[in-house]
DRENGURO-88949 format. One record per residue: residue number from 1; x, y, z of N, C-alpha, C in turn. Coordinates in nm, 2 decimals. Layout:
+-----+--------+--------+--------+--------+--------+--------+--------+--------+--------+
| num |     nu |     nv |     nw |    cau |    cav |    caw |     cu |     cv |     cw |
+-----+--------+--------+--------+--------+--------+--------+--------+--------+--------+
| NUM |      X |      Y |      Z |      X |      Y |      Z |      X |      Y |      Z |
...
+-----+--------+--------+--------+--------+--------+--------+--------+--------+--------+
//
This chain:
+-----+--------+--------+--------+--------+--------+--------+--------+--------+--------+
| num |     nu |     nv |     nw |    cau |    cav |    caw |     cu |     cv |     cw |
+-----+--------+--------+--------+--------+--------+--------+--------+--------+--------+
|   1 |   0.08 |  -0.12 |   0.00 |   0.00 |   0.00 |   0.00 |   0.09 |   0.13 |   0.00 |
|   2 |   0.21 |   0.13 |   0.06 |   0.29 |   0.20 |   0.03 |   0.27 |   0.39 |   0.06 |
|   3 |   0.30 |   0.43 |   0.00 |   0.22 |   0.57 |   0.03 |   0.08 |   0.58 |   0.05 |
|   4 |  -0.03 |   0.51 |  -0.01 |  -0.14 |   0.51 |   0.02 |  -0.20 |   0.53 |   0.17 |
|   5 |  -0.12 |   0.40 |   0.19 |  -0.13 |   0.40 |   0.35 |  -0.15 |   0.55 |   0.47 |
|   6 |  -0.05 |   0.66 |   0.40 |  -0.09 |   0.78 |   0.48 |  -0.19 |   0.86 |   0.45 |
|   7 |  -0.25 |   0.82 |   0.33 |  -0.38 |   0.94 |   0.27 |  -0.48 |   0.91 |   0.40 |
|   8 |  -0.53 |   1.02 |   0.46 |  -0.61 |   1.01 |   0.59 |  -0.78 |   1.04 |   0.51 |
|   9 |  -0.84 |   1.04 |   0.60 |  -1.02 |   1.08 |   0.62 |  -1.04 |   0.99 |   0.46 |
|  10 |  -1.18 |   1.02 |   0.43 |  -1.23 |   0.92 |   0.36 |  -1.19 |   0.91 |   0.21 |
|  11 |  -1.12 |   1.01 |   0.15 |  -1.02 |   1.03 |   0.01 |  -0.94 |   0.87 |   0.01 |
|  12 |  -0.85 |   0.90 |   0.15 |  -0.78 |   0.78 |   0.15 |  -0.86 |   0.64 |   0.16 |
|  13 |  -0.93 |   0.65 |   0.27 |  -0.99 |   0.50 |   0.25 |  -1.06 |   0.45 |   0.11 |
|  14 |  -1.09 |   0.57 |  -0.01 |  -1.15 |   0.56 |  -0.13 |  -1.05 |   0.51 |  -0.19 |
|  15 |  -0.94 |   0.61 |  -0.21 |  -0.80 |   0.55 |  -0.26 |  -0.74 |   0.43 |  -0.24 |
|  16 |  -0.75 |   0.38 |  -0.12 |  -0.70 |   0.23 |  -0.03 |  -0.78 |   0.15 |  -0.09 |
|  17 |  -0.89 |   0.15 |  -0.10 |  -1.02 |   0.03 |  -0.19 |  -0.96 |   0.03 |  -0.33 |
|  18 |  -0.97 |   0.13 |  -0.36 |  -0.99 |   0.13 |  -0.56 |  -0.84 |   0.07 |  -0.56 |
|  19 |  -0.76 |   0.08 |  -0.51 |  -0.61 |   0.00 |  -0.57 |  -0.61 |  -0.13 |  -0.51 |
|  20 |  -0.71 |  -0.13 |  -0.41 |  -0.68 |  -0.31 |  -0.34 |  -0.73 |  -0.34 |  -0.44 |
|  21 |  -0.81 |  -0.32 |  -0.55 |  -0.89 |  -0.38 |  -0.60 |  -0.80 |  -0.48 |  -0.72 |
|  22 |  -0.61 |  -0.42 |  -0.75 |  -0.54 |  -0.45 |  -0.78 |  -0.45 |  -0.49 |  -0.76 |
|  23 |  -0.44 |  -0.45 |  -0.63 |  -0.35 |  -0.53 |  -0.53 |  -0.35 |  -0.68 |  -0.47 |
|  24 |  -0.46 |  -0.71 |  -0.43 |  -0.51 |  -0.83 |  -0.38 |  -0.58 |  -0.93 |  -0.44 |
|  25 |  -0.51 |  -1.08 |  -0.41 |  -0.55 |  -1.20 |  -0.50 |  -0.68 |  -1.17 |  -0.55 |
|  26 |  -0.78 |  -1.16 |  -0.47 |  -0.96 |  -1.13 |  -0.45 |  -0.97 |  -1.08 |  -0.39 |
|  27 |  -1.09 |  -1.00 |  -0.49 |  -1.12 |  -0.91 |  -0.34 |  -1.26 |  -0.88 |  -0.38 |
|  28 |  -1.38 |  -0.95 |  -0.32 |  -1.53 |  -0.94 |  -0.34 |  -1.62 |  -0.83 |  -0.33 |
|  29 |  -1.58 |  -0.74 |  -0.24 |  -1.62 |  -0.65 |  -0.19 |  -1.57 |  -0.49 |  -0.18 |
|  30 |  -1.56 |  -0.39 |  -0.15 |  -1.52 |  -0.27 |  -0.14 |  -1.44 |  -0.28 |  -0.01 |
|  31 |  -1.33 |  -0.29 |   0.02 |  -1.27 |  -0.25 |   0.18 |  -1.27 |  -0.13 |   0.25 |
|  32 |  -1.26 |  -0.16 |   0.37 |  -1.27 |  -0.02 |   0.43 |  -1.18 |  -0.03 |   0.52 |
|  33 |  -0.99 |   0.08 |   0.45 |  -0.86 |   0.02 |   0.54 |  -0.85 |   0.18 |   0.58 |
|  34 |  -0.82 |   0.17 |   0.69 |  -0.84 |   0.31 |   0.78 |  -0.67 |   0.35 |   0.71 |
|  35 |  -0.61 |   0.47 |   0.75 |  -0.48 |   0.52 |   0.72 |  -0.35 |   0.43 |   0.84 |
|  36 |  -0.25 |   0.45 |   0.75 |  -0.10 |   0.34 |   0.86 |  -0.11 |   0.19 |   0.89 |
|  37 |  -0.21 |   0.10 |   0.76 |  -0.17 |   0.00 |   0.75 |  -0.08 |  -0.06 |   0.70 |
|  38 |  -0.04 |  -0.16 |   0.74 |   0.11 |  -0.20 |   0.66 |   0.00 |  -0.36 |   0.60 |
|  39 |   0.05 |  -0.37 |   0.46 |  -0.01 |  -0.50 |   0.40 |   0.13 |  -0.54 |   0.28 |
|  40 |   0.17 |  -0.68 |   0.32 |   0.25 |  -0.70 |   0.21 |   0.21 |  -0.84 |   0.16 |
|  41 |   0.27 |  -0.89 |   0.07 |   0.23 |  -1.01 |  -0.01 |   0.06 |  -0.99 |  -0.04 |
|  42 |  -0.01 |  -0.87 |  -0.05 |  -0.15 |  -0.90 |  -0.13 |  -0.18 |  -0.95 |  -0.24 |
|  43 |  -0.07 |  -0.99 |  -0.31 |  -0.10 |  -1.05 |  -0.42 |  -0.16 |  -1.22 |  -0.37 |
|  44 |  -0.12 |  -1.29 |  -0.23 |  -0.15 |  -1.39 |  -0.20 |  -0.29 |  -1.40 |  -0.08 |
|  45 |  -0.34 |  -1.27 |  -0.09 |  -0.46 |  -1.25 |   0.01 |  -0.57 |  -1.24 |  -0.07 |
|  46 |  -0.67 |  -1.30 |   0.00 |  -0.82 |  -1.31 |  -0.07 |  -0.91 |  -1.26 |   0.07 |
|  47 |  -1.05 |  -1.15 |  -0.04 |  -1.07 |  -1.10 |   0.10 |  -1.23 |  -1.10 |   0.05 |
|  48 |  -1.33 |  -1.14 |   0.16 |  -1.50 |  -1.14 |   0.11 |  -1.50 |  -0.98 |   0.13 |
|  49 |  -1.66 |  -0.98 |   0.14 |  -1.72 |  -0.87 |   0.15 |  -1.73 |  -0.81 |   0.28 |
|  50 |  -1.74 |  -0.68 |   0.26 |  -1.77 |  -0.62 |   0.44 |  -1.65 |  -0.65 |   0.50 |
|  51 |  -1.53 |  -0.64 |   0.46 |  -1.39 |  -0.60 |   0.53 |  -1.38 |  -0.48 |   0.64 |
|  52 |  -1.32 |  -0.47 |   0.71 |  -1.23 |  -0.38 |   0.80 |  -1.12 |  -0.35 |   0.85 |
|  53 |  -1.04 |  -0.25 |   0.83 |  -0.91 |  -0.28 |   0.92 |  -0.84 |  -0.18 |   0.94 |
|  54 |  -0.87 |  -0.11 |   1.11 |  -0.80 |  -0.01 |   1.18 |  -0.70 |   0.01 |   1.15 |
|  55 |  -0.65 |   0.11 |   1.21 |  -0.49 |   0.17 |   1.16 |  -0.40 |   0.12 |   1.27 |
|  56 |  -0.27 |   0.12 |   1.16 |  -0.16 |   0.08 |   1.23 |  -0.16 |  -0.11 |   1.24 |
|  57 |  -0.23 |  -0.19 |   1.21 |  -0.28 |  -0.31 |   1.15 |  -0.11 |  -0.37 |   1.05 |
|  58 |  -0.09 |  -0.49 |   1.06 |   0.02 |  -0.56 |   1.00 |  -0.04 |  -0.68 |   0.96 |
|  59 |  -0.06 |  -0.66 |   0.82 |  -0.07 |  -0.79 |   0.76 |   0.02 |  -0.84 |   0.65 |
|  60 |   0.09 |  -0.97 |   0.67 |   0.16 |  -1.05 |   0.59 |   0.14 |  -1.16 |   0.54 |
|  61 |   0.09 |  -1.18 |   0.42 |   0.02 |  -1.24 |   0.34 |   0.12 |  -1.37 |   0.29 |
|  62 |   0.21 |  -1.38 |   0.33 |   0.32 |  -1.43 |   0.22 |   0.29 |  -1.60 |   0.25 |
|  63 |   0.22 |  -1.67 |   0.36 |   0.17 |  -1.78 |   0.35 |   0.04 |  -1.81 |   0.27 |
|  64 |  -0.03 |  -1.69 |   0.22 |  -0.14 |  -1.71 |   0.18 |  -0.23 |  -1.67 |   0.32 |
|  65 |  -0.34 |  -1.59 |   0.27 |  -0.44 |  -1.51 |   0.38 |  -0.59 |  -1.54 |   0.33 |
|  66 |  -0.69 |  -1.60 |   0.39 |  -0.84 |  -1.61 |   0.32 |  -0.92 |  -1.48 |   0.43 |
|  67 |  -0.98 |  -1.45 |   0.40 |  -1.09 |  -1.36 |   0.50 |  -1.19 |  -1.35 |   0.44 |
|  68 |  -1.30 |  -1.44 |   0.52 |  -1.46 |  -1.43 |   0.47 |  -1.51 |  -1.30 |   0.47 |
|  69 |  -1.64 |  -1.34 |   0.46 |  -1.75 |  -1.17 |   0.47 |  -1.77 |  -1.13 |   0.60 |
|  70 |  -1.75 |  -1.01 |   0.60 |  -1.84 |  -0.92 |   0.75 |  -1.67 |  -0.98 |   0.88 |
|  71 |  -1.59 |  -0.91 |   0.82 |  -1.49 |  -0.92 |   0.89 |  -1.44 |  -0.80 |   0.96 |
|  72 |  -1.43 |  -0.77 |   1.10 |  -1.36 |  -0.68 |   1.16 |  -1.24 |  -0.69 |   1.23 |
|  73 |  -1.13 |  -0.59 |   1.22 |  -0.97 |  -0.64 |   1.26 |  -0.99 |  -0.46 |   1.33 |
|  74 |  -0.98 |  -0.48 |   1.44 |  -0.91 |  -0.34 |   1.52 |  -0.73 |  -0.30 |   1.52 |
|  75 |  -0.72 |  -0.16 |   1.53 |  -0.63 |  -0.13 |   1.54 |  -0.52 |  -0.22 |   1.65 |
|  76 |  -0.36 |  -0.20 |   1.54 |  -0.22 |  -0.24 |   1.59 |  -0.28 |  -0.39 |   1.56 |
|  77 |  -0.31 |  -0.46 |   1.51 |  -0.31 |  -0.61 |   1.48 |  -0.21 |  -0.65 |   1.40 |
|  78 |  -0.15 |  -0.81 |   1.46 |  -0.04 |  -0.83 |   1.33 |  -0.12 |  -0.96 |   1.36 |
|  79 |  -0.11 |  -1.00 |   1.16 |  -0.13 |  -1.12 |   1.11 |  -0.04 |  -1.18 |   1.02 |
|  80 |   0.03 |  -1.20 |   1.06 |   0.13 |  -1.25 |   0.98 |   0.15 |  -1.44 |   0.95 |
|  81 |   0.11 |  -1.49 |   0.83 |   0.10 |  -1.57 |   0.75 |   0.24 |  -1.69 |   0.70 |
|  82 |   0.35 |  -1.65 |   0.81 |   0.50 |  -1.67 |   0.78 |   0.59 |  -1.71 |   0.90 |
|  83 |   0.62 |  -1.81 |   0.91 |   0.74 |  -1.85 |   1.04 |   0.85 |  -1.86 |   1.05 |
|  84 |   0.96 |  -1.81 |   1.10 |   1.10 |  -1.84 |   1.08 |   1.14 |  -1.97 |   1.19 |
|  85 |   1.22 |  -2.05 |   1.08 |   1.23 |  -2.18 |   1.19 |   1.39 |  -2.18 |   1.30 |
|  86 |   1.35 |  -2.22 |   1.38 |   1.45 |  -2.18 |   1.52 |   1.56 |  -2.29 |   1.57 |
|  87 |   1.50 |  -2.40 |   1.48 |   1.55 |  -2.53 |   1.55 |   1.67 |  -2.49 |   1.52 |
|  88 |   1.83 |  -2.58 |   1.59 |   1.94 |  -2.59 |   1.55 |   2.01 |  -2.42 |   1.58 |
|  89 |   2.16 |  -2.46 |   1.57 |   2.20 |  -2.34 |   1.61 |   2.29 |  -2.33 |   1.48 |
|  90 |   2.39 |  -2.39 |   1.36 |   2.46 |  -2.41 |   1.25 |   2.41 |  -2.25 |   1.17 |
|  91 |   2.28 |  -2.24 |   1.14 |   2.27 |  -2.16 |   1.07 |   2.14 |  -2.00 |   1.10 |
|  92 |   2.27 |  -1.90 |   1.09 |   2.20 |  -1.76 |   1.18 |   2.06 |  -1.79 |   1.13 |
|  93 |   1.97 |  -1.73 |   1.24 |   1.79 |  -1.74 |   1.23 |   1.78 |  -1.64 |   1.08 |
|  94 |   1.87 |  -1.53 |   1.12 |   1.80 |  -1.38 |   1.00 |   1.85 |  -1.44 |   0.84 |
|  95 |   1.93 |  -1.53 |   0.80 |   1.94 |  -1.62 |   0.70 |   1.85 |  -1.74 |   0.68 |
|  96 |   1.80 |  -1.76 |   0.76 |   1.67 |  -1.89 |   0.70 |   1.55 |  -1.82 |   0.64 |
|  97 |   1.49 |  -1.91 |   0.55 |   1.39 |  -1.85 |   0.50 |   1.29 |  -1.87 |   0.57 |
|  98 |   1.14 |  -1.82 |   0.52 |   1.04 |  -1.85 |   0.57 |   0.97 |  -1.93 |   0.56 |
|  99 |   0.89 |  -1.98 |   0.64 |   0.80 |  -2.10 |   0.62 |   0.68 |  -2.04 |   0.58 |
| 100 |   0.59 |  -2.07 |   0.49 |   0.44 |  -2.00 |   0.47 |   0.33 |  -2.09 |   0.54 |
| 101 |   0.25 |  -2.04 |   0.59 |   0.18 |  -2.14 |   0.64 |   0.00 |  -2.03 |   0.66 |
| 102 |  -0.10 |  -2.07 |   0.55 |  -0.20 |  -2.04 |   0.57 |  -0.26 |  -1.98 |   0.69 |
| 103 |  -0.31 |  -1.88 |   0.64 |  -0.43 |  -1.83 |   0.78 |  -0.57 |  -1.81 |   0.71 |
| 104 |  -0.67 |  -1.86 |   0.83 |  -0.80 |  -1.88 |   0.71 |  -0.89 |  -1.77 |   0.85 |
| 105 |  -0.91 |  -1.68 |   0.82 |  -1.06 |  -1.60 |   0.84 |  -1.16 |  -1.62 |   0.83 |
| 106 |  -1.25 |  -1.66 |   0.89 |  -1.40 |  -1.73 |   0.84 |  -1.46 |  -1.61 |   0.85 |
| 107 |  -1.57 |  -1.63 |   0.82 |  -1.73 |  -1.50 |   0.82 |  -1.72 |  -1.47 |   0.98 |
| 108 |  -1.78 |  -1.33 |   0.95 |  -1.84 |  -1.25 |   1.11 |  -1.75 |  -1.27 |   1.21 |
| 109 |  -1.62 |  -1.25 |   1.14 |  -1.53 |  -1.23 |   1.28 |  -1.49 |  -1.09 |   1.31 |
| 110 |  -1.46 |  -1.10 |   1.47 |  -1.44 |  -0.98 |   1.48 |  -1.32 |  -1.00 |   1.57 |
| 111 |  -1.18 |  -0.92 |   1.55 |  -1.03 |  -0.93 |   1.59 |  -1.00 |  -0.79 |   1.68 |
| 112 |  -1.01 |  -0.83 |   1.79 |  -1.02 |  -0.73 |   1.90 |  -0.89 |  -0.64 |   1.86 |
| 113 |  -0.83 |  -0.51 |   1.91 |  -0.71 |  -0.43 |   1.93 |  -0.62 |  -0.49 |   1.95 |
| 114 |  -0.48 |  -0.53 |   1.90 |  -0.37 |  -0.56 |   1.93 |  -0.32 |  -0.68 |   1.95 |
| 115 |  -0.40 |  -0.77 |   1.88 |  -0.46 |  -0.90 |   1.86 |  -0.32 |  -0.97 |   1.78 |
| 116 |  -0.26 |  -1.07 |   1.81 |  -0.14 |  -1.14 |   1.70 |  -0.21 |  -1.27 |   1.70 |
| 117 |  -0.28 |  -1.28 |   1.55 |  -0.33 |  -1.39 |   1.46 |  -0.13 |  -1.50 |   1.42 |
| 118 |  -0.08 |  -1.60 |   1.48 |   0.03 |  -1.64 |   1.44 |  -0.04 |  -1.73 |   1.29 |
| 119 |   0.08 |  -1.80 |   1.23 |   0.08 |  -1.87 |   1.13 |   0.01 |  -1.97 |   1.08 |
| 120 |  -0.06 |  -2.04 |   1.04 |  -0.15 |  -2.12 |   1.02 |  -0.27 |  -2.19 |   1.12 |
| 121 |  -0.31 |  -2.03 |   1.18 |  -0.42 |  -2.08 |   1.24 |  -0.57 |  -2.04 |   1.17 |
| 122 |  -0.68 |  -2.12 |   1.21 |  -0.81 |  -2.08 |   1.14 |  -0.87 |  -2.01 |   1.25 |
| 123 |  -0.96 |  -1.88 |   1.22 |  -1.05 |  -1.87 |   1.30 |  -1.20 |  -1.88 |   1.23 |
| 124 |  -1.22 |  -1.97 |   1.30 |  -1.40 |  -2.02 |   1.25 |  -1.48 |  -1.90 |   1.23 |
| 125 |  -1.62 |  -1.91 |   1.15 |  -1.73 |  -1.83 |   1.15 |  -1.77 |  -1.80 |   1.30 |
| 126 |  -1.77 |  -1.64 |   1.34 |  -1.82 |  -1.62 |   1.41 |  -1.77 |  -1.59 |   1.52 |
| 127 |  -1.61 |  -1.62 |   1.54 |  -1.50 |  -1.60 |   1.60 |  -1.50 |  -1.47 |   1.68 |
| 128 |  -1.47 |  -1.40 |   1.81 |  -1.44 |  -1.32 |   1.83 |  -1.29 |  -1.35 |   1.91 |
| 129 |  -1.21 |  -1.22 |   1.86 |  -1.08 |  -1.23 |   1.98 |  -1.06 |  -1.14 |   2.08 |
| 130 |  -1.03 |  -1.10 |   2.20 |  -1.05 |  -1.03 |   2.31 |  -0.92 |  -0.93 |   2.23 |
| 131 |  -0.91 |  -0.84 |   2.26 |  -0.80 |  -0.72 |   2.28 |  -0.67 |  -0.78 |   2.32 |
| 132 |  -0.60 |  -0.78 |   2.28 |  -0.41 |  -0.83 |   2.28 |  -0.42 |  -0.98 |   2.28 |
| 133 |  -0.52 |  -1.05 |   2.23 |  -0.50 |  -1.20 |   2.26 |  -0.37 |  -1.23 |   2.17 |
| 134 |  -0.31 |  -1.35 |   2.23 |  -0.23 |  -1.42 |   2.13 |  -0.27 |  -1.54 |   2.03 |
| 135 |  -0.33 |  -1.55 |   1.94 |  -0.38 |  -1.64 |   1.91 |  -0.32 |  -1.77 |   1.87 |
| 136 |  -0.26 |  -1.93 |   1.89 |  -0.20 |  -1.97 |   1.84 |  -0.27 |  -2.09 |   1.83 |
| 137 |  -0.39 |  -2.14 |   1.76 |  -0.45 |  -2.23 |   1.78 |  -0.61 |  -2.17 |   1.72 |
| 138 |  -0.62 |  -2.30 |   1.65 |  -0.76 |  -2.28 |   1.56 |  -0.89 |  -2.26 |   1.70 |
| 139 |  -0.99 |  -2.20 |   1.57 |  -1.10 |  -2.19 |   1.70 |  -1.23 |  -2.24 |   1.69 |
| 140 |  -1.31 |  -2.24 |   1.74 |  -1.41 |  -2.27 |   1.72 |  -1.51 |  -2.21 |   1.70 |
| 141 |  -1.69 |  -2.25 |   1.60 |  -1.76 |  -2.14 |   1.56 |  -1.78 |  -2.04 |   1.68 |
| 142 |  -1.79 |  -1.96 |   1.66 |  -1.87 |  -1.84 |   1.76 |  -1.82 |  -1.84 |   1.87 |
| 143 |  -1.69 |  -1.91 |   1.92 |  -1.60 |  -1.84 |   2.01 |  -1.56 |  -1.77 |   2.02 |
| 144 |  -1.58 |  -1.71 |   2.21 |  -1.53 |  -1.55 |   2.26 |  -1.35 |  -1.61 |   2.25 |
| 145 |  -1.27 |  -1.55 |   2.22 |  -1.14 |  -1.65 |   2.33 |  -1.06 |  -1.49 |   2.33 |
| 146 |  -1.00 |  -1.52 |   2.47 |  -0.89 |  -1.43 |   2.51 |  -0.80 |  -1.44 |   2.54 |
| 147 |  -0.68 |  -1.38 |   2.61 |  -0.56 |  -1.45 |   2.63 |  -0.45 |  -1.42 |   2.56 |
| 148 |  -0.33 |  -1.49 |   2.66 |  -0.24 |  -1.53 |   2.60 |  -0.17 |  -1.62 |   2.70 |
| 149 |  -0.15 |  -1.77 |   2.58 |  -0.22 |  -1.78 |   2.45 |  -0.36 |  -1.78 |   2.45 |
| 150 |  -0.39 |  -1.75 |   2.36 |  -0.58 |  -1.71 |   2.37 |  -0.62 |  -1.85 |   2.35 |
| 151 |  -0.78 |  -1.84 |   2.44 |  -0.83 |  -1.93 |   2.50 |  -0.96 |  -1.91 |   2.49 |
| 152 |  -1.04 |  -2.02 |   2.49 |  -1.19 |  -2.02 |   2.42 |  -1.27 |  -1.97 |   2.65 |
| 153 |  -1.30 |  -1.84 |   2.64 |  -1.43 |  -1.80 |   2.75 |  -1.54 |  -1.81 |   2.71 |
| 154 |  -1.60 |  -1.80 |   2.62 |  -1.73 |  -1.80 |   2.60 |  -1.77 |  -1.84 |   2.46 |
| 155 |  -1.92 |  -1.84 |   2.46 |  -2.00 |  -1.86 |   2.29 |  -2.04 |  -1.74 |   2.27 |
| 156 |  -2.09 |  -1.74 |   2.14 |  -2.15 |  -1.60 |   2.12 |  -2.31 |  -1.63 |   2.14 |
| 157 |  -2.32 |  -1.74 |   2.12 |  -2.48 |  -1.82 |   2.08 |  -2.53 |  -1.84 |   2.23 |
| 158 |  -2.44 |  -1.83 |   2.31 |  -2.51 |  -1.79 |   2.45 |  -2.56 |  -1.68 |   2.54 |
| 159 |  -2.52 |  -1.57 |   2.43 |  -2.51 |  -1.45 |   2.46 |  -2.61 |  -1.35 |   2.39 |
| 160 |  -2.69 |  -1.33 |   2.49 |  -2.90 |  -1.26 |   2.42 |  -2.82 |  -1.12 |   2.36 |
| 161 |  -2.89 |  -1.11 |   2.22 |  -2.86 |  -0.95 |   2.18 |  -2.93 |  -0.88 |   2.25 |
| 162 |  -2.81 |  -0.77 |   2.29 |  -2.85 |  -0.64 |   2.41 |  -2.99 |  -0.53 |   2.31 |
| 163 |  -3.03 |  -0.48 |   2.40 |  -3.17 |  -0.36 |   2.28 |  -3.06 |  -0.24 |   2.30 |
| 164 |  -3.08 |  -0.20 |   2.16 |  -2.99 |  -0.05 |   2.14 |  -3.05 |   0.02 |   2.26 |
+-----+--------+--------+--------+--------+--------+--------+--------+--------+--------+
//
C-alpha cells in the first residue's frame, strides 16, 4: 500500500479500496482500510465482503491469507502468515527462509485491538478475539477467546442480543 497508506479521512480510505482492487488475489467487496496500515504479499490474500481494518494493523500475506464476509480487525493487529524456523543453532535465524503457512478467516469475525493472529491458524465463522490475545491455535464457531495464549471464555450463541 505503500504511500497510500498515509492518505487520511475518507479520500484515503476511497483510494486504499480502488487500488486493493489491484493489489489483492480477490477481493469481493469494497474495503474499508483506515490510514497506517502495513499489508505485504496482497497478491497472496483473498478478501469477502464487508472487510475492515484499523490503523496501524500488519498484515503479511506471504503464506497465503483467506478472510470471509463481515470481517472486523481493530487497530495495531499483526497477522502475519509466515514462520522463521528456530530449531538448531549451525545456521543464523536472520538467514533462513520463511515458512508460509496459511491463515484462514471465516465470516463475522471480529479481531479485537492488538490482537497477533500467528501462522497457520483458522479462526471459525463467528469468531471473536479479546483485545491483545495471542492467538496460536484454531478456534471454534462463535468463540469468545482471550488471552495469552488465547483461549476459548465463551460462545456468542449464548449470549442474548442487548436492545440498542
Amino acid at each position: 500500500m505503500g504511500f497510500l497508506s498515509l492518505a487520511p479521512t475518507l479520500l484515503g480510505v476511497l483510494l486504499r479500496g480502488f487500488f486493493s482492487k489491484i493489489l489483492f488475489k480477490e477481493l469481493r467487496g469494497f474495503p474499508w482500510i483506515q490510514p497506517r496500515c502495513t499489508i505485504v504479499h496482497s497478491e497472496r490474500i483473498r478478501i469477502g465482503t464487508h472487510f475492515a481494518v484499523n490503523s496501524g494493523t500488519y498484515i503479511n500475506g506471504v503464506g497465503g491469507i483467506d478472510f470471509g464476509n463481515f470481517v472486523l480487525i481493530g487497530s495495531n493487529v499483526t497477522i502475519s502468515s509466515g514462520e522463521h524456523p528456530i530449531a538448531g543453532s549451525e545456521t543464523p535465524i536472520f538467514s533462513r527462509v520463511s515458512i508460509p503457512k496459511k491463515i484462514v478467516i471465516g465470516d463475522d469475525v471480529w479481531i479485537g485491538a492488538g490482537v497477533v493472529i500467528m501462522p497457520g491458524v483458522t479462526l471459525a465463522k463467528g469468531t471473536v478475539i479479546g483485545a491483545n490475545a495471542v492467538v496460536t491455535k484454531d478456534t471454534e464457531e462463535y468463540a469468545i477467546c482471550a488471552g495469552v495464549p488465547a483461549r476459548k471464555i465463551g460462545d456468542r450463541r449464548d449470549k442474548p442480543l442487548s436492545p440498542a
